[in-house]
Backbone bond lengths (Angstrom), bond angles and torsions (degrees), N, CA, C in turn:
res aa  C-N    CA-C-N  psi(-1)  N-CA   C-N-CA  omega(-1)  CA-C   N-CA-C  phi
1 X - - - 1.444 - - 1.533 108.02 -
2 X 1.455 120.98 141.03 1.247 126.65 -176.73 1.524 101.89 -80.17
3 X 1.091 127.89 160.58 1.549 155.72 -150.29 1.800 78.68 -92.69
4 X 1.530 116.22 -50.64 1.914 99.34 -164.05 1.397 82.84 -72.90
5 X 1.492 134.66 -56.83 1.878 128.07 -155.25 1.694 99.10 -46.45
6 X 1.603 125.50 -48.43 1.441 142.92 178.44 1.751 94.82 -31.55
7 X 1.670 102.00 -65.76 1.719 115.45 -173.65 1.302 112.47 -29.52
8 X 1.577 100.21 -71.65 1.854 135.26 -163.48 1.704 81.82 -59.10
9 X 1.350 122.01 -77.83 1.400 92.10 -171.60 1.305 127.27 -63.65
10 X 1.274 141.39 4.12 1.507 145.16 164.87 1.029 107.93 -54.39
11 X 1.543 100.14 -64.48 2.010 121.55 177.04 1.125 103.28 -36.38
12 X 1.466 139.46 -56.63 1.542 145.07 -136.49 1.262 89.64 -93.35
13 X 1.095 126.13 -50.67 1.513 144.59 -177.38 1.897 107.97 -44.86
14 X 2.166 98.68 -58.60 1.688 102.65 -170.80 2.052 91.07 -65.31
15 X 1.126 113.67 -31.85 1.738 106.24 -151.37 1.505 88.21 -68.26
16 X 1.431 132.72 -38.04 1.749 132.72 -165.36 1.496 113.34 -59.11
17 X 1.593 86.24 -34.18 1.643 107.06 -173.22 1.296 106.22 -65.21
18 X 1.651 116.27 -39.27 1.366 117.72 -157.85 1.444 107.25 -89.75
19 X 1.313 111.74 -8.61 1.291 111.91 -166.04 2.024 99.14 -107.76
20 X 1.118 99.90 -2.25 1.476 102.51 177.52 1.240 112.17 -82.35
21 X 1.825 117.40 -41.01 1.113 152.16 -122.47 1.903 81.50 -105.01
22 X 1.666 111.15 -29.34 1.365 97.23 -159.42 1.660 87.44 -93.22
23 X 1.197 116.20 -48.41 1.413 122.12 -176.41 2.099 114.29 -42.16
24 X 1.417 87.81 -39.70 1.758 77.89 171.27 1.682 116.76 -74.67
25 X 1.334 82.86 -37.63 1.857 84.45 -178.72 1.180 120.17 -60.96
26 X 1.855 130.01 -10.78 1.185 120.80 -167.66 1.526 101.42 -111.69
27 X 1.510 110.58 2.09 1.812 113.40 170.55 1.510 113.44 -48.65
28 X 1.274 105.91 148.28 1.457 103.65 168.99 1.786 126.31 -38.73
29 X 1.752 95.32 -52.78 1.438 103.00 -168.37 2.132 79.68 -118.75
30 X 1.348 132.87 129.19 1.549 122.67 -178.46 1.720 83.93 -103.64
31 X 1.228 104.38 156.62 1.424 129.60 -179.85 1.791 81.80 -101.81
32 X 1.768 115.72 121.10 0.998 136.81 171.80 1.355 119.23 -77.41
33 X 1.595 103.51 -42.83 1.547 122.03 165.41 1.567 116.47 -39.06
34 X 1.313 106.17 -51.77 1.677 124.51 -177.45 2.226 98.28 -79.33
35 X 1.145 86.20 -62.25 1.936 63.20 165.34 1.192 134.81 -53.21
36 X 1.194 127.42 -44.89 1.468 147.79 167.44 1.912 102.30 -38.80
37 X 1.274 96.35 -37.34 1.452 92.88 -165.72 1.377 103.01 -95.70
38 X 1.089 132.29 -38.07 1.318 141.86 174.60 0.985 117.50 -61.36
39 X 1.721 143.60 -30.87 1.234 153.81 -178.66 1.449 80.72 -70.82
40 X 1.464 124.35 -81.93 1.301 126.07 -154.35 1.564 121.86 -27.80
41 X 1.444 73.74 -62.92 1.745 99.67 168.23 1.849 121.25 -42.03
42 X 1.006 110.51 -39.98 1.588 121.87 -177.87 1.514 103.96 -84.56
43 X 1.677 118.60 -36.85 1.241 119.34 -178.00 1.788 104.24 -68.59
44 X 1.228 123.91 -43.29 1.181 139.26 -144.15 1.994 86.67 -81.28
45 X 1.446 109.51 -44.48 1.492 106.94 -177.84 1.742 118.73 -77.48
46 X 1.549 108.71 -8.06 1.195 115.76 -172.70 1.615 99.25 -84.63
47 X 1.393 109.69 -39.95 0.886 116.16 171.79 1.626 119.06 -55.43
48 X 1.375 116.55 -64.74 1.381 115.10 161.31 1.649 134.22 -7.39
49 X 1.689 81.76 -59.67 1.424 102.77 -171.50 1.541 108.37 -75.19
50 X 1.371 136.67 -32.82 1.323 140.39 174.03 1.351 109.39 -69.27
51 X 1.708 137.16 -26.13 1.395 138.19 -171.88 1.568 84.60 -80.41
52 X 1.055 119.27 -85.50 1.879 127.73 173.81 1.777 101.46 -22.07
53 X 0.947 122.63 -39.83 1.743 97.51 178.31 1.254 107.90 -102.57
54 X 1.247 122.37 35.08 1.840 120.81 -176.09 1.708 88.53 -121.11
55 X 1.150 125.85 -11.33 1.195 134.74 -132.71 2.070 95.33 -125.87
């Protein structure tokens, strides 16, 4: 896999996150536990994705 295809799926990867991330938050009662982890998770790939385009 090329280093940009790696990117594009990062991207696809941070937007799933973000869109998961909104769907728990708008539950009646959101499981914080599951946000907590999911932020990380999206932070941790954003991150990814910024080392890979410095690179």
């Amino acid at each position: 896999m090329s280093v940009q295809a790696r990117i594009d799926s990062l991207k696809t990867r941070h937007a799933n996150l973000d869109t998961r991330i909104s769907e728990e938050d708008h539950r009646p009662q959101p499981d914080q536990a599951a946000l907590n982890r999911l932020k990380l998770e999206k932070l941790r790939v954003k991150e990814e994705v910024e080392r890979l385009s410095r690179s």
